[in-house]
C-alpha positions as CSV (number, residue, x, y, z in Angstrom):
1,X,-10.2,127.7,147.3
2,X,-6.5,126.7,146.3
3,X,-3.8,125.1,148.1
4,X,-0.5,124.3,147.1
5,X,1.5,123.5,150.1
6,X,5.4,123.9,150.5
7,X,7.0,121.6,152.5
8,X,9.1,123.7,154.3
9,X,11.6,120.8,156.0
10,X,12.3,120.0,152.1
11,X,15.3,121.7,150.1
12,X,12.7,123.8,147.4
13,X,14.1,121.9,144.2
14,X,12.5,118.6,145.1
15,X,9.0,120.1,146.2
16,X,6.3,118.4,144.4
17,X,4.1,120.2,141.4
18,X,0.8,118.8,142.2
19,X,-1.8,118.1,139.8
20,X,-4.4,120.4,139.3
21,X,-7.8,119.9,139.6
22,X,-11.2,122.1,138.9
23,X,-14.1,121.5,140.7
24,X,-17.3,122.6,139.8
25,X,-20.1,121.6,142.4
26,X,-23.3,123.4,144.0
27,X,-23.9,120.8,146.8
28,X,-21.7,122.4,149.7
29,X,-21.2,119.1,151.8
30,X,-19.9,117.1,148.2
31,X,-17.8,119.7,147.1
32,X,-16.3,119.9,150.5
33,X,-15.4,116.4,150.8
34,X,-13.9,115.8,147.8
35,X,-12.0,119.0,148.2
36,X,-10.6,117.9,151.4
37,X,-9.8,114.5,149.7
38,X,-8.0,116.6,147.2
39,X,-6.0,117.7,150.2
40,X,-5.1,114.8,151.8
41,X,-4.0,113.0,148.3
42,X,-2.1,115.6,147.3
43,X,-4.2,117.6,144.5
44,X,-4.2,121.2,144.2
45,X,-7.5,122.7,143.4
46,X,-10.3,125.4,142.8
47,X,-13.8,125.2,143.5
48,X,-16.5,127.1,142.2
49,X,-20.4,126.6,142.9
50,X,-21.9,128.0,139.8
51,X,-21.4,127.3,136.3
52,X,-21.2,130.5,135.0
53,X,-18.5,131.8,136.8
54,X,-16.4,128.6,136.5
55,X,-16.7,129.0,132.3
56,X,-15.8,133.1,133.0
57,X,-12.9,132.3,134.8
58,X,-11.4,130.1,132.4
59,X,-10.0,133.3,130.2
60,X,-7.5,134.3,133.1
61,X,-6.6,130.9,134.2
62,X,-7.1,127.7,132.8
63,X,-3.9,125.5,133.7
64,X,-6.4,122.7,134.9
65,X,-5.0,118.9,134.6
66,X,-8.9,117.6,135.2
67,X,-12.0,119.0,135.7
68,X,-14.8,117.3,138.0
69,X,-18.0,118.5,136.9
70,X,-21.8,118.4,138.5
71,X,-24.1,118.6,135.7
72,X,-27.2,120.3,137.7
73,X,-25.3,123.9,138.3
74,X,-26.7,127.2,138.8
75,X,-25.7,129.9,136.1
76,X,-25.0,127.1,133.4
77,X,-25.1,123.2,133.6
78,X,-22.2,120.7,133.4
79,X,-22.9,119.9,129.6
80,X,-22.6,123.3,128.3
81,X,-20.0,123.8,130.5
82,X,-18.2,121.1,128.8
83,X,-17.5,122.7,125.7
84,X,-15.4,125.7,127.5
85,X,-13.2,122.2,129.2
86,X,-13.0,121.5,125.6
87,X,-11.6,124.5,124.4
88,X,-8.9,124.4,127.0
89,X,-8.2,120.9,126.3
90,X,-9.0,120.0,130.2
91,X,-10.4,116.5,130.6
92,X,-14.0,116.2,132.2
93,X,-15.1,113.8,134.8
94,X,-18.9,114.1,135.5
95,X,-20.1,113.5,138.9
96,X,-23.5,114.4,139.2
97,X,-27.3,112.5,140.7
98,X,-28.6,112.3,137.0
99,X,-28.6,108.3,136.7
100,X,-30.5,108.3,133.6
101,X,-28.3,106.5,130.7
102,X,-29.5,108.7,128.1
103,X,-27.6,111.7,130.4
104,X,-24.8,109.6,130.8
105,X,-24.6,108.5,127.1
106,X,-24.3,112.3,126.3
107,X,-21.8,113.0,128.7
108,X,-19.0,110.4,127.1
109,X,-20.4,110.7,123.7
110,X,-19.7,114.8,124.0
111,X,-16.6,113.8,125.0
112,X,-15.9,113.4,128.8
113,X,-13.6,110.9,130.2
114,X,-15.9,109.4,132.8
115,X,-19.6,109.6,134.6
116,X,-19.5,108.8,138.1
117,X,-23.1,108.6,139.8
118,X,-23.6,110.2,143.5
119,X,-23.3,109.2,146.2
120,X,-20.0,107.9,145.8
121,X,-16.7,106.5,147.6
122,X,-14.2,108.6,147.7
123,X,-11.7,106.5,147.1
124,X,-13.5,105.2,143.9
125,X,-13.4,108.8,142.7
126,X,-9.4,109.1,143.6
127,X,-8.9,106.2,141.2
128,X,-10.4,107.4,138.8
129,X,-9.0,110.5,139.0
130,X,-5.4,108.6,138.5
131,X,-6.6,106.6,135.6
132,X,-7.9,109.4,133.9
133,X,-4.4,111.7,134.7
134,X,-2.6,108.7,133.7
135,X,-4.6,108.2,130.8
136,X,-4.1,111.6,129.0
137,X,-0.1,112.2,130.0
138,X,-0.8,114.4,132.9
139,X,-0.5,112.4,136.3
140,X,2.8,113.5,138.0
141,X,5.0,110.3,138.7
142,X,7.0,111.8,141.6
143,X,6.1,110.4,145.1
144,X,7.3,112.2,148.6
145,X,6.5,111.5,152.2
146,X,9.2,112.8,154.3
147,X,12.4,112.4,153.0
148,X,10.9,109.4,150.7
149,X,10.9,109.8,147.1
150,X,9.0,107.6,145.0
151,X,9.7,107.7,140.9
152,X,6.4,105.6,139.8
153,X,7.7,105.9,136.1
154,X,11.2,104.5,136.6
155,X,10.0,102.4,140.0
156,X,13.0,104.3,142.3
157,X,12.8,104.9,145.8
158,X,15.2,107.3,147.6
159,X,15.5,108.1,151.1
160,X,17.4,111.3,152.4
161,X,18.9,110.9,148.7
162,X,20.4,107.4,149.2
163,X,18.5,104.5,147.1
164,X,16.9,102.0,148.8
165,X,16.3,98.5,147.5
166,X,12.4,97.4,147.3
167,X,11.1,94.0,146.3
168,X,9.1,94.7,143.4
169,X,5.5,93.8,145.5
170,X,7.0,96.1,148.2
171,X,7.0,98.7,145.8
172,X,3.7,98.4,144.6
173,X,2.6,98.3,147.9
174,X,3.9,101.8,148.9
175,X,2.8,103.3,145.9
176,X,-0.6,102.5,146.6
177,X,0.0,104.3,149.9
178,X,1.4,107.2,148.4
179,X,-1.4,107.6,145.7
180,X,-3.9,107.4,148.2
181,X,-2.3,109.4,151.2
182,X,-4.1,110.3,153.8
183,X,-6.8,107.7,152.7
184,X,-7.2,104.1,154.3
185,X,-6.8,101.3,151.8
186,X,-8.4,98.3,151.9
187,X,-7.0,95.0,152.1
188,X,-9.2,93.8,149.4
189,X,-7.8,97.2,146.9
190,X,-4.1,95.6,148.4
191,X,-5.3,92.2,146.7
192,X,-6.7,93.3,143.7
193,X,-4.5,96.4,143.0
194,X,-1.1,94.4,143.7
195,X,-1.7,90.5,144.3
196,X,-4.5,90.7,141.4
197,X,-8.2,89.5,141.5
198,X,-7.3,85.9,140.8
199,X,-4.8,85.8,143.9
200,X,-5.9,82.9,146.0
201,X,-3.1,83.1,149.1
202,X,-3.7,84.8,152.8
203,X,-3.9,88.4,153.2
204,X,-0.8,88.0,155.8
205,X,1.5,88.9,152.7
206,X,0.0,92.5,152.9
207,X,1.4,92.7,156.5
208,X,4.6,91.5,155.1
209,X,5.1,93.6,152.8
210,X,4.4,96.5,155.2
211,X,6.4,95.2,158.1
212,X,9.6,95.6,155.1
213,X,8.2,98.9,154.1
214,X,8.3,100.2,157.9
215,X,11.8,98.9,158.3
216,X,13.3,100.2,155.2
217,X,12.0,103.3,155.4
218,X,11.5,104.2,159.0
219,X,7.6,104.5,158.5
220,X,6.7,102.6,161.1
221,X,4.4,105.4,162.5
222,X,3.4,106.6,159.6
223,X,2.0,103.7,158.4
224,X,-1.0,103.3,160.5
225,X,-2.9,100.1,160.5
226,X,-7.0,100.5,160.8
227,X,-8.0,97.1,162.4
228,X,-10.9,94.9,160.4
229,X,-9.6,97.3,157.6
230,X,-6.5,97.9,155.7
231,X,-3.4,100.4,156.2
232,X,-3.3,104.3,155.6
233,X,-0.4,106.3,154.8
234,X,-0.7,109.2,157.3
235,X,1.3,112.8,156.0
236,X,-0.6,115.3,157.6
């Protein structure tokens, strides 16, 4: 299950290489929500339900950016899968029901970048899916929604291929969006992401800064507010 999609209203030298992610998960209702996750963020990706055949298929293609591995698979389990990540130099994040620490020990002591415990957000998984990209070199830095792009490495924003001036909280702001498109952001993830944990102010500057994001960039309906909430970036 793959899905790099071509935005065809796009001249084909700015479309977007996505990261790309391998999933490895027996639970059909887990691994199809964080698949469709993967869509709406932006991630390419392959799924497989069974160990075995996710190590086998390694040998023909193994151009993975991350691997999300259950640890309880059928055909061979997440830690001897491990070692065929390793070979392939494709960073592991486990996600699996095992909360024992002695499992969990093993998992980052063999090697693995993270050890996230079911059930969990989605979201939560998303950023740590980022930190771990951005951790070992590989998250992309380019940014599009519509004609928008978003360079997170030099903090440039275009639109139709003319720059456009951002405040610098502004610009966190949207690439928070952007990282998380498709997703609804909290204002509390605004606050701490952007404004940081010690901010002490009113969450009115959140609406600010969207209200000049909106203008600027003619989002206006594509940055939807959720009431009691936050704000989501909608790119469907």
């Amino acid at each position: 299950m793959s899905g790099i999609m071509l935005v065809d209203r796009f001249p084909k030298e700015i479309i977007t290489v996505k990261n790309r992610i391998l999933i490895v998960e027996d639970d059909e209702g887990i691994a199809s929500a964080v698949a469709l996750n993967m869509q709406f963020v932006g991630y390419d990706y392959t799924l497989f339900d069974d160990g075995r055949r996710a190590a086998e298929s390694l040998a023909a293609d193994h151009a993975y950016d991350l691997a999300l591995l259950d640890i309880m698979l059928p055909g061979m389990d997440g830690f001897e899968l491990f070692g065929y990540m390793e070979k392939y130099a494709i960073p592991v994040i486990y996600m699996t029901a095992k909360t024992d620490s002695a499992s969990e020990i093993k998992g980052l002591r063999d090697g693995a970048e993270d050890y996230i415990v079911k059930p969990f957000d989605m979201l939560t998984l998303m950023v740590r899916i980022e930190k771990v990209l951005r951790r070992t070199g590989k998250l992309n830095t380019i940014y599009r929604v519509r004609d928008v792009e978003v360079n997170s490495e030099t903090r440039s924003v275009t639109k139709g291929g003319e720059p456009v001036e951002l405040q610098p909280m502004e610009f966190d702001v949207l690439l928070l969006l952007l990282k998380y498109k498709n997703l609804t952001v909290t204002r509390e993830q605004f606050l701490a992401e952007v404004w940081g944990a010690d901010f002490m102010g009113e969450t009115r500057a959140i609406d600010m800064k969207i209200a000049g994001l909106r203008k600027k960039l003619d989002l206006a309906d594509a940055i939807r507010s959720i009431p009691k909430r936050g704000y989501r970036l909608e790119d469907r």
